[in-house]
C-alpha positions in Angstrom: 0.0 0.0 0.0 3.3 1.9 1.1 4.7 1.6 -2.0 1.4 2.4 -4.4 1.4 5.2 -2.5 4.5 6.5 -3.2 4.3 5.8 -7.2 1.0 7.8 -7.3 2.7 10.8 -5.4 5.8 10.8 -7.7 3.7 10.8 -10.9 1.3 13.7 -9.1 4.8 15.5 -8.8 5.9 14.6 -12.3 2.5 16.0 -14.2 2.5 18.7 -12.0 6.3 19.7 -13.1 5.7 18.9 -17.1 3.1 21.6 -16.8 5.5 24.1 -15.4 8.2 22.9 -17.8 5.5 22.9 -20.3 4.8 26.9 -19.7 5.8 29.1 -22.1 7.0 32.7 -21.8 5.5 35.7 -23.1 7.6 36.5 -26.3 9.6 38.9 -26.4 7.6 41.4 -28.4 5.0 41.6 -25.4 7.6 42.2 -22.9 9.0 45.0 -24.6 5.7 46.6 -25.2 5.2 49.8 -23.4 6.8 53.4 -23.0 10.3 53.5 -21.9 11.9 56.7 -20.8 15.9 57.2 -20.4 17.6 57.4 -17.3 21.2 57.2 -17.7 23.7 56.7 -20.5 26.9 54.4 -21.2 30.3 54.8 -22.9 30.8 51.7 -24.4 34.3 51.8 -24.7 34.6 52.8 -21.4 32.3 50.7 -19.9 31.2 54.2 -18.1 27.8 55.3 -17.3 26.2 58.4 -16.4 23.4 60.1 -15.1 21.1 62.2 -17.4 22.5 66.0 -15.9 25.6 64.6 -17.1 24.2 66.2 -20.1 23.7 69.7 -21.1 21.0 69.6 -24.2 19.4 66.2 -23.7 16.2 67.1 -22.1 14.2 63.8 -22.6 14.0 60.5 -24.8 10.7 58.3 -24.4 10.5 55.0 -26.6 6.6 53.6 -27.1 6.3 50.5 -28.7 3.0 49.4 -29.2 1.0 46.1 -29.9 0.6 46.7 -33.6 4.0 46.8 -34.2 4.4 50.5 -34.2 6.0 53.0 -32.3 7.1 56.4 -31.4 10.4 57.7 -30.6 10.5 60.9 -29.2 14.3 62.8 -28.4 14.4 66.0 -27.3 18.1 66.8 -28.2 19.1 70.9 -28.1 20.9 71.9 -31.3 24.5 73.9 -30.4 27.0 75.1 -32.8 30.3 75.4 -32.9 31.8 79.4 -32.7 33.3 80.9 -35.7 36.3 79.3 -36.9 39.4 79.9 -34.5 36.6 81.0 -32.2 36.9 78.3 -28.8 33.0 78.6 -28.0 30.1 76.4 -28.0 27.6 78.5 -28.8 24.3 77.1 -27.0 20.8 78.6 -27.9 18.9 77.1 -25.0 18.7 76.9 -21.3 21.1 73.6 -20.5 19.3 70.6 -18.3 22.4 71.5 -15.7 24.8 74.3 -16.2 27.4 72.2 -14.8 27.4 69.3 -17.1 30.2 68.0 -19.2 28.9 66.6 -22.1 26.7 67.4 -25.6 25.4 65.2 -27.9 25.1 65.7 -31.2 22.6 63.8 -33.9 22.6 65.0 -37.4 18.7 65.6 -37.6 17.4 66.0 -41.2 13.6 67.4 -41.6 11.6 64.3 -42.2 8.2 63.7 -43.6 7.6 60.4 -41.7 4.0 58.6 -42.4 4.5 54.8 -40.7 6.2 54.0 -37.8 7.3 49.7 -37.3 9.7 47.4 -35.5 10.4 44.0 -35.3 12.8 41.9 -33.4 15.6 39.4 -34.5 17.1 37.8 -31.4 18.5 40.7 -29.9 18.4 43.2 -32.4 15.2 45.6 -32.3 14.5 46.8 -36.6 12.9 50.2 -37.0 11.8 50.8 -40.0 10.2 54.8 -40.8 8.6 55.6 -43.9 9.2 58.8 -45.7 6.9 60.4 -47.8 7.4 63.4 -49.7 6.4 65.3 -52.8 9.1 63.7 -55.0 10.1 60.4 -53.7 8.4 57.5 -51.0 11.5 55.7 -49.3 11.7 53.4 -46.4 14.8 54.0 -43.6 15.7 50.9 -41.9 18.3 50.9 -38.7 19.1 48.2 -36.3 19.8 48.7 -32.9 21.0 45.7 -30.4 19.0 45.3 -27.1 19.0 43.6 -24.1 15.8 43.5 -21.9 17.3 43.1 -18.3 14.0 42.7 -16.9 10.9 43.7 -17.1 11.8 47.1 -16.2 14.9 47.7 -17.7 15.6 47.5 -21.6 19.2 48.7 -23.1 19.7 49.4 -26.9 22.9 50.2 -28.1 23.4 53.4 -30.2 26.2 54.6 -32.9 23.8 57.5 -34.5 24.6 60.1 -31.7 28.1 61.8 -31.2 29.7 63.1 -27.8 31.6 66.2 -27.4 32.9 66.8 -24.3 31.9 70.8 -23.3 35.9 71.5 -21.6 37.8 70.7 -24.5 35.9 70.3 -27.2 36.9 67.0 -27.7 34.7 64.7 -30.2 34.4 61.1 -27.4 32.6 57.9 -28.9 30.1 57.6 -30.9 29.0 54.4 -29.9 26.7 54.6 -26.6 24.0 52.4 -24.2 21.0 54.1 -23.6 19.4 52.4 -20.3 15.3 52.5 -20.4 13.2 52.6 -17.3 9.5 51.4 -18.2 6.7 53.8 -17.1 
């Protein structure tokens, strides 16, 4: 009786664990989905991170990605200029996040006429893909950007379209960056 006993409670315990093992995970798509705002930034050359007020014209960048596969990107990135040549200035046309910061960033923003927003995800590479519309040509921009979703909370996507430039010596630092998401 003993022993009956005992094979029914280890096959209770084995169905019981082949429907855990048996549970699948949400795919990725749905864990990503959401609005994720920046809270600090990495070197990756460096392996150095720092806070947002590290920055003097970043004022706020906000990824949305949404169930359709669409989303919305939105960086709020100060222009500054250089002075004239042999001039040493940064000339800066706004109020700066912290008057103290060291560093700009610099993305080479063209005026875009942008009608369709999608992603889609390869392993751990997120693909945005923008359409352009305009009076003279439709085109399609494509640009891939390796992630890593930490948790549920924290995403990273690596970045190489944004330059540094470091506001003491005017120094150009790396181009290639980690921009670390908090989910709202």
């Amino acid at each position: 009786m003993n022993k009956n006993r005992s094979i029914l409670s280890l096959f209770f315990f084995i169905l019981i664990f082949s429907f855990y093992a048996c549970k699948k995970d949400d795919p990725i798509e749905k864990k990503l989905i959401g609005t994720w705002e920046l809270n600090k930034i990495t070197f990756l050359e460096t392996n150095v991170s720092y806070p947002l007020d590290s920055f003097r014209n970043l004022r706020n960048v906000e990824l949305t990605l949404n169930g359709d596969f669409s989303f919305k990107l939105t960086e709020k990135i100060d222009a500054f200029s250089f002075g004239p040549l042999g001039a040493s200035g940064i000339i800066e046309t706004y109020t700066p996040r912290n008057s103290k910061a060291r560093f700009l960033l610099h993305k080479s923003e063209q005026e875009k006429n942008i009608t369709d927003y999608k992603f889609s995800i390869d392993r751990d590479t997120l693909i945005f893909t923008e359409k352009e519309v305009s009076e003279n040509y439709n085109r399609e921009i494509t640009y891939k950007r390796k992630f890593v979703l930490k948790s549920k909370t924290e995403l990273d996507i690596d970045r190489e379209d944004i330059s540094v430039v470091d506001i003491n010596n005017r120094n150009s630092l790396s181009n290639k960056l980690r921009f670390s998401f908090q989910k709202k």
